[in-house]
LOMIRO-650706 format. One record per residue (C-alpha): residue number from 0; residue in three letters; x, y, z. Coordinates in Angstrom, 1 decimal, padded with zeros to 4 digits, always signed. Example, Ala and Ser with C-alpha at 12.3 -4.5 7.8 and 13.67 -1.06 7.14 Angstrom:
# LOMIRO-650706
R  nr rest   east  north     up
R   0  ALA +012.3 -004.5 +007.8
R   1  SER +013.7 -001.1 +007.1
# end
This chain:
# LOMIRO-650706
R  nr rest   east  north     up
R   0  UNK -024.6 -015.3 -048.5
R   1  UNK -026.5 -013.9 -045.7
R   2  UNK -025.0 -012.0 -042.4
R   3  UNK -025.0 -013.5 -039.2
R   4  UNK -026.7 -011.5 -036.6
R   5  UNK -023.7 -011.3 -034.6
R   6  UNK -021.6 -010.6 -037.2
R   7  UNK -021.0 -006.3 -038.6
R   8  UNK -019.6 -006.4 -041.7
R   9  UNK -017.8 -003.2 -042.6
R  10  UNK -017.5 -001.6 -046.1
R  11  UNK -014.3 +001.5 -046.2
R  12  UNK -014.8 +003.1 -049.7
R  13  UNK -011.7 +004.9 -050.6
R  14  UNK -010.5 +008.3 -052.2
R  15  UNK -009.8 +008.5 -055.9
R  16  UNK -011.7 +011.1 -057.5
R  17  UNK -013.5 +010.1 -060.9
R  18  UNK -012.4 +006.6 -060.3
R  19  UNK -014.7 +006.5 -057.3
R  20  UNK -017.8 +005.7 -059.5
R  21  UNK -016.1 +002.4 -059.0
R  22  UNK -018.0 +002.0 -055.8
R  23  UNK -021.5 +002.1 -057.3
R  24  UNK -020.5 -001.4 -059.2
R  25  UNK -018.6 -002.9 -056.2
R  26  UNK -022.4 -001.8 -053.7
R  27  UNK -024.3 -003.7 -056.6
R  28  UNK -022.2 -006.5 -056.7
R  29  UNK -021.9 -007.1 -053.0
R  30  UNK -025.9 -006.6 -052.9
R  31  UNK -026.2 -009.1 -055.1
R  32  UNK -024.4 -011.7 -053.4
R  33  UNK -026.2 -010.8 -050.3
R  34  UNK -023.2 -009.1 -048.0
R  35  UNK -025.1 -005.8 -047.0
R  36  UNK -022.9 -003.7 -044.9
R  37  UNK -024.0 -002.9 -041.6
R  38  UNK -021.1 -000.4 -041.3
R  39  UNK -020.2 +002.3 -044.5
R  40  UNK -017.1 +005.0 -044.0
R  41  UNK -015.8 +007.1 -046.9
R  42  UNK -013.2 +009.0 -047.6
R  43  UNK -013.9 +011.8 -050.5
R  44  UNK -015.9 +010.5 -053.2
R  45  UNK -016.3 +007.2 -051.3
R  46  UNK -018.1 +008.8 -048.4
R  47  UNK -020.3 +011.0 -051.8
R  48  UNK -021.2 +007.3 -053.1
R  49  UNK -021.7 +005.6 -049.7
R  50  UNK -023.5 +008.8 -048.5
R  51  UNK -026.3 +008.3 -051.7
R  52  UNK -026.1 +004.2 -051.1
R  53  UNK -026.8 +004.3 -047.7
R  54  UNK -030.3 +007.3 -048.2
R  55  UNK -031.5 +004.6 -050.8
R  56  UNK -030.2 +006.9 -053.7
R  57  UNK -027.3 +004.3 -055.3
R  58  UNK -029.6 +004.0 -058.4
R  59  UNK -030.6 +007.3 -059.0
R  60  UNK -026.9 +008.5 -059.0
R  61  UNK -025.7 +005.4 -061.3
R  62  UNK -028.4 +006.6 -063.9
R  63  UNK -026.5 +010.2 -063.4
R  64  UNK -023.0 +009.4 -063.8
R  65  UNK -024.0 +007.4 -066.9
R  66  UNK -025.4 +009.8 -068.7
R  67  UNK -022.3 +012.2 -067.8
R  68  UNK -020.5 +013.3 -071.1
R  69  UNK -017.0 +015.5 -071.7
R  70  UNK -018.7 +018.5 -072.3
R  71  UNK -021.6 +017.9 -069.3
R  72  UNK -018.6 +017.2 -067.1
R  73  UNK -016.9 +020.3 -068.3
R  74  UNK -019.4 +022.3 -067.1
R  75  UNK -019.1 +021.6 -063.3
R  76  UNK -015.9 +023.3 -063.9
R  77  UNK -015.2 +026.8 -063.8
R  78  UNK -011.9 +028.8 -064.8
R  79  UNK -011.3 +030.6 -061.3
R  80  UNK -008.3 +032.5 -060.5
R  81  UNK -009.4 +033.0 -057.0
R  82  UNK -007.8 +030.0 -055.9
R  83  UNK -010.6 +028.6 -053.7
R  84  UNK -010.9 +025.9 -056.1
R  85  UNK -012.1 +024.7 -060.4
R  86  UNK -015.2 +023.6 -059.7
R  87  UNK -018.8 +025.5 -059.8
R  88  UNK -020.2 +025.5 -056.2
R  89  UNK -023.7 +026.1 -057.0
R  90  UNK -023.5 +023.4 -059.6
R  91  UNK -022.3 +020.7 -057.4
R  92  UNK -024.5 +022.0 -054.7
R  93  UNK -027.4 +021.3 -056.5
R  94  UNK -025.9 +017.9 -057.7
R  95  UNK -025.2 +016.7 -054.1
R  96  UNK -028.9 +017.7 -053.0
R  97  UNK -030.6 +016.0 -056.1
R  98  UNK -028.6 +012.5 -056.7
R  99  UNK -026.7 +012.3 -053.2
R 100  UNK -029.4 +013.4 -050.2
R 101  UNK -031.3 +016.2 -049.0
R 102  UNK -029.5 +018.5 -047.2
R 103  UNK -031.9 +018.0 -043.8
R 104  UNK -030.7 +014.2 -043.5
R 105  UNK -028.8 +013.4 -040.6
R 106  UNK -026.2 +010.8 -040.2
R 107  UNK -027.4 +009.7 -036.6
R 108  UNK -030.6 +009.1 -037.9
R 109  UNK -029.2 +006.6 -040.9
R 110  UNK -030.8 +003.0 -041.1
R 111  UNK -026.9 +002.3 -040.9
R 112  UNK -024.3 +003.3 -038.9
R 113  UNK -022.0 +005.8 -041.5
R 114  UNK -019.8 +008.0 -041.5
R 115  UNK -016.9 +010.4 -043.9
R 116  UNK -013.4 +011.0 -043.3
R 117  UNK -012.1 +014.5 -043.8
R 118  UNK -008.7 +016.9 -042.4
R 119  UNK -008.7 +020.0 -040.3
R 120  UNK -006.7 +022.3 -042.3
R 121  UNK -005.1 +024.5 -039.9
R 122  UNK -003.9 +021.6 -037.4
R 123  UNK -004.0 +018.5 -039.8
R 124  UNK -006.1 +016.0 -037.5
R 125  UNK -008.2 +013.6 -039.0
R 126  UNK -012.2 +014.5 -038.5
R 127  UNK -014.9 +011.6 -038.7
R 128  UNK -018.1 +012.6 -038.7
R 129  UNK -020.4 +010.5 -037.3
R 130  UNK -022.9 +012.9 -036.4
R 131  UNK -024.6 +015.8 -037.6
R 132  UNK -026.1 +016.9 -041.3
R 133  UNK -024.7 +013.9 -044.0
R 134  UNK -024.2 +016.7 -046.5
R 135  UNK -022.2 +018.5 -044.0
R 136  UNK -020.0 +015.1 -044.0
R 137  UNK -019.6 +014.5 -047.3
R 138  UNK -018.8 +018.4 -048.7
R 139  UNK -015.7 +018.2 -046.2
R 140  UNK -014.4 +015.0 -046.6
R 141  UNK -014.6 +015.6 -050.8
R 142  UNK -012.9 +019.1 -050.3
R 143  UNK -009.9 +018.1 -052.8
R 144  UNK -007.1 +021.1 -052.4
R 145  UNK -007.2 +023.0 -055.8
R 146  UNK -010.7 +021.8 -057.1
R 147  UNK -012.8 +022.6 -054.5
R 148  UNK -012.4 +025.4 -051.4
R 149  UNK -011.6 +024.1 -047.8
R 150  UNK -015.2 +023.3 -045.9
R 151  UNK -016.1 +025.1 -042.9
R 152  UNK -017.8 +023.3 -040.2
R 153  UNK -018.4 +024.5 -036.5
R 154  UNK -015.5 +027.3 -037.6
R 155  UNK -012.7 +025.0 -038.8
R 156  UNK -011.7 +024.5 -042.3
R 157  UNK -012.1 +021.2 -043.7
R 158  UNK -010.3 +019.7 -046.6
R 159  UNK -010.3 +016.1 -048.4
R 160  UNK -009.8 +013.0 -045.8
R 161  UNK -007.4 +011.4 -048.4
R 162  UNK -004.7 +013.5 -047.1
R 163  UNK -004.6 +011.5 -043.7
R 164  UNK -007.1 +008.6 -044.5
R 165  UNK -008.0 +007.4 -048.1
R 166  UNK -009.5 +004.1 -046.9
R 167  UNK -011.1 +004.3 -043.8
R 168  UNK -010.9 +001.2 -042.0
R 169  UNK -009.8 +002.7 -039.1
R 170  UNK -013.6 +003.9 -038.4
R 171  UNK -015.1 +000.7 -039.4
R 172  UNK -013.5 -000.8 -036.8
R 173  UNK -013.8 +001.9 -034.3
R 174  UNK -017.4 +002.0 -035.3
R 175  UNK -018.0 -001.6 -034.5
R 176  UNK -017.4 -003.9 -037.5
R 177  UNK -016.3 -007.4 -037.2
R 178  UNK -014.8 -007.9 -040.7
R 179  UNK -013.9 -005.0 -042.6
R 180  UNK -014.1 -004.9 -046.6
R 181  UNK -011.9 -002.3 -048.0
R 182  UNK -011.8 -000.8 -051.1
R 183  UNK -008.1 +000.5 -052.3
R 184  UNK -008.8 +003.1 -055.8
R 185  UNK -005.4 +003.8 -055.9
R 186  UNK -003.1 +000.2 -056.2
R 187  UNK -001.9 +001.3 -059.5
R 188  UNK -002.4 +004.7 -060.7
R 189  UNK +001.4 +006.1 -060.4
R 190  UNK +002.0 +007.7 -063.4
R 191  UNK -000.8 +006.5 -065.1
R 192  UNK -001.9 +010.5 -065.1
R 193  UNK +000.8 +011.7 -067.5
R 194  UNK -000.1 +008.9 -070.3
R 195  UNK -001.8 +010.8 -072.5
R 196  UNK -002.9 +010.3 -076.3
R 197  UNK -002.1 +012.9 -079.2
R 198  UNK -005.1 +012.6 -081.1
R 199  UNK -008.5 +015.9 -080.3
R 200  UNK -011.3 +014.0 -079.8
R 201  UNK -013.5 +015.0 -083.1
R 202  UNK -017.0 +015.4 -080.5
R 203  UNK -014.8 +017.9 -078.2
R 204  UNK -014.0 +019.8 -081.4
R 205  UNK -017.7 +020.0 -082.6
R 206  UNK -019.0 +021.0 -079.2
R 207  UNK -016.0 +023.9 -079.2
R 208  UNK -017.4 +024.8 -081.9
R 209  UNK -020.9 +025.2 -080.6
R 210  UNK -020.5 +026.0 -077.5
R 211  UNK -017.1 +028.0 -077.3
R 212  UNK -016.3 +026.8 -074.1
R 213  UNK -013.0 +024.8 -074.7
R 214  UNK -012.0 +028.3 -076.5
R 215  UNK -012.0 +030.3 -073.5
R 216  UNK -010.4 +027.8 -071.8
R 217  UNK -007.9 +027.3 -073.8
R 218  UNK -006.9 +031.0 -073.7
R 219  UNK -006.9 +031.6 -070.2
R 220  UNK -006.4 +028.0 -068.7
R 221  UNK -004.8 +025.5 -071.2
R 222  UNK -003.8 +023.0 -068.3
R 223  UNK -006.8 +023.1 -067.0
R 224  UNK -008.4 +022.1 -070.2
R 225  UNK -005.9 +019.6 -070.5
R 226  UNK -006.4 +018.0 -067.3
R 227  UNK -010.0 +017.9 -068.1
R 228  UNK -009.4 +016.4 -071.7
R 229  UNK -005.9 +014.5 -071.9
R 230  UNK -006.3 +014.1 -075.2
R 231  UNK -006.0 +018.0 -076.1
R 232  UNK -001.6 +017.8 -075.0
R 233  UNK -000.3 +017.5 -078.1
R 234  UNK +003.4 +017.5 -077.7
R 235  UNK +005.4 +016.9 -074.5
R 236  UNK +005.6 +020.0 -072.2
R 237  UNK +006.3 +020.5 -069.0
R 238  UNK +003.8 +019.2 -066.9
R 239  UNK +001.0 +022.1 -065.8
R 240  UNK -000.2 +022.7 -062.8
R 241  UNK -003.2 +020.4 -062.8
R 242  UNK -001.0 +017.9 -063.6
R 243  UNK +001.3 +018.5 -061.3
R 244  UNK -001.4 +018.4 -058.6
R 245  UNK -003.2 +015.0 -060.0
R 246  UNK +000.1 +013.3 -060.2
R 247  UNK +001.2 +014.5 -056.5
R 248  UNK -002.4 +013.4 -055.4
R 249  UNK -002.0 +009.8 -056.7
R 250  UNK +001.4 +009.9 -054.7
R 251  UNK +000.6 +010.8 -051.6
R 252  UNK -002.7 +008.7 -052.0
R 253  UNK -000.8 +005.3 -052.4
R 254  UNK +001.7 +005.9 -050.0
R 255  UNK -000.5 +006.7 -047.7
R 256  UNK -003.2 +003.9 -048.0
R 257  UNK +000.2 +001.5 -047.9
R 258  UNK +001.1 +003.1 -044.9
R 259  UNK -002.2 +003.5 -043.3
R 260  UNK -003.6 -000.4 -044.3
R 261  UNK -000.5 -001.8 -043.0
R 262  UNK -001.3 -000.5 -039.8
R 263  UNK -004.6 -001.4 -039.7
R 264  UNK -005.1 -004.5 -041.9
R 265  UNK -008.8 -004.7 -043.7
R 266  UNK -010.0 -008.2 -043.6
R 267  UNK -010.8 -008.2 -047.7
R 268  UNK -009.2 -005.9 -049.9
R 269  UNK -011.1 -004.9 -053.4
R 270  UNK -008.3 -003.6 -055.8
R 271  UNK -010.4 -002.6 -058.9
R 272  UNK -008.0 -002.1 -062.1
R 273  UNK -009.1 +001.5 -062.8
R 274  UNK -005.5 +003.5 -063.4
R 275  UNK -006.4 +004.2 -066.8
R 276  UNK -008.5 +006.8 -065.7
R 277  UNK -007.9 +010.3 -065.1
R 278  UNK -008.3 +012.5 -062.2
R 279  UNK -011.3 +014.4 -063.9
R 280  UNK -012.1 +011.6 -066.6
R 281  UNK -015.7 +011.6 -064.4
R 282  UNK -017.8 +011.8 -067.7
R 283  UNK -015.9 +007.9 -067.9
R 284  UNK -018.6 +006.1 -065.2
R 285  UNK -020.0 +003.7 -066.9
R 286  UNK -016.5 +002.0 -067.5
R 287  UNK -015.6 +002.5 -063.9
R 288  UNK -019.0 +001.2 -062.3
R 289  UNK -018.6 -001.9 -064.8
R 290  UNK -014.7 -002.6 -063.2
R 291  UNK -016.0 -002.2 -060.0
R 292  UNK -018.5 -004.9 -060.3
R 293  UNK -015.9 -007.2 -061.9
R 294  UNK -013.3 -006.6 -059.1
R 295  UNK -016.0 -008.3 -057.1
R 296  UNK -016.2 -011.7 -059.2
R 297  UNK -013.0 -011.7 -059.4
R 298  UNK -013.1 -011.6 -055.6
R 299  UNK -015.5 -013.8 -054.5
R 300  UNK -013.4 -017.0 -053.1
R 301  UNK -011.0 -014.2 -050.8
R 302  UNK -015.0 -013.0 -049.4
R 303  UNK -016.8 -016.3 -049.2
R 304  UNK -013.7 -017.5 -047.4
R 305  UNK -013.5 -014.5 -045.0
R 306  UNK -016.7 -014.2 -044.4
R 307  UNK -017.4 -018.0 -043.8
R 308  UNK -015.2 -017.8 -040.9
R 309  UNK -017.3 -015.8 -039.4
R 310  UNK -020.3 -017.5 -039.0
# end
């Protein structure tokens, strides 16, 4: 299926946190049909995957989120009381720089036009940036409130784009796309958060054991450790405070990208089945990557359709 030279195709890659690996399979399956977006806007982690797709570093970051594990994933996380937010700067830093792009990349100067979607703090407008460093783009626009601190760029604070704009084909289309392929993470993930098992997983108990990090955090920060590992809640409690802010994030999320796509209708829409996993379940890649790349299959009539009409 090759693009028309006329034609822009668009590809918005939506908010959802760990579930966003889902993109790296939905880029590889739409590569492999032939539709190469001319177009890419993220929101959160889509604008972190479509930021590494788009420098030619989609592989290289796949091979990283599958060799993510519980306790590897644990360790971008930090118990922090100052409230600017769980996870460890300097580790995700050096993550972003190494598997996502340098930090000297600009977005102007992309083989493809790209851009993030991210929320002034202070007045609640919705930022694109189109222009400027790519790392600059994607730190704001993945700036989730109570994980990681507001961004500051040019003197505002920044904080995650899902808040106004968790698929972005608003800037697809503003951008210049033609037909715009959208990518919804969050059709079914209401209440999905709070279905947790009973059972400690046995290789979370050895590395405890080894490492004593799940002991520390369960003595100063059992929700968060919870949050982390939903197998670790035991009994029926009220729900913590990470739990209260991943199930109020998948809230606002899908009423939001209702609201938002019925306003703004994407030509396709890619629903990939991924409300099984957690908020922080990130270590859980491999099976979200695979889902992506079948949500495609399962899609392909809806794009040759589409896209047919086009040419």
């Amino acid at each position: 299926m090759a693009n028309s030279e006329k034609l822009k195709i668009g590809l918005a890659l939506g908010s959802g946190s760990s579930r966003g690996w889902a993109h790296i399979g939905i880029i590889n399956a739409l590569n492999e049909i032939g539709i190469e977006p001319d177009v890419v806007c993220g929101c959160s982690i889509g604008g972190l995957v479509g930021a590494a797709y788009t420098v030619g570093n989609l592989q290289k970051l796949e091979g990283w989120v599958k060799s993510l594990s519980k306790m590897s994933t644990a360790r971008f996380f930090e118990v922090n009381f100052s409230l600017r937010g769980f996870v460890n700067r300097d580790r995700f830093e050096n993550f972003l720089t190494e598997y996502v792009c340098a930090g000297d990349i600009k977005i102007e100067e992309l083989d493809r036009t790209f851009a993030t979607v991210s929320t002034e703090l202070e007045s609640g407008r919705e930022k694109w940036f189109t222009r400027g460093f790519l790392i600059d783009g994607v730190c704001a626009s993945i700036a989730m409130p109570g994980l990681f601190p507001p961004f500051q760029h040019n003197g505002v604070w920044m904080v995650d784009g899902a808040l106004v704009n968790p698929v972005p084909v608003s800037v697809c289309r503003a951008l210049g796309a033609d037909v715009v392929i959208a990518v919804n993470l969050n059709s079914d993930i209401i209440g999905k958060h709070f279905e947790n098992g009973k059972v400690i997983d046995k290789e979370i108990q050895k590395d405890d054991k080894e490492s004593g990090f799940l002991d520390s955090i369960r003595s100063s920060a059992r929700e968060y450790s919870a949050a982390l590992f939903p197998s670790l809640n035991q009994k029926a409690s009220i729900p913590g405070i990470l739990d209260s802010i991943a199930g109020s994030i998948n809230i606002t999320q899908d009423r939001i990208t209702r609201s938002r796509m019925a306003g703004d209708p994407p030509d396709v829409v890619l629903k990939p089945k991924l409300g099984q996993i957690g908020l922080l379940e990130y270590y859980r890649g491999a099976e979200a990557i695979s889902e992506g790349y079948d949500c495609v299959q399962r899609m392909l009539p809806e794009l040759n359709f589409v896209l047919k009409g086009y040419h």
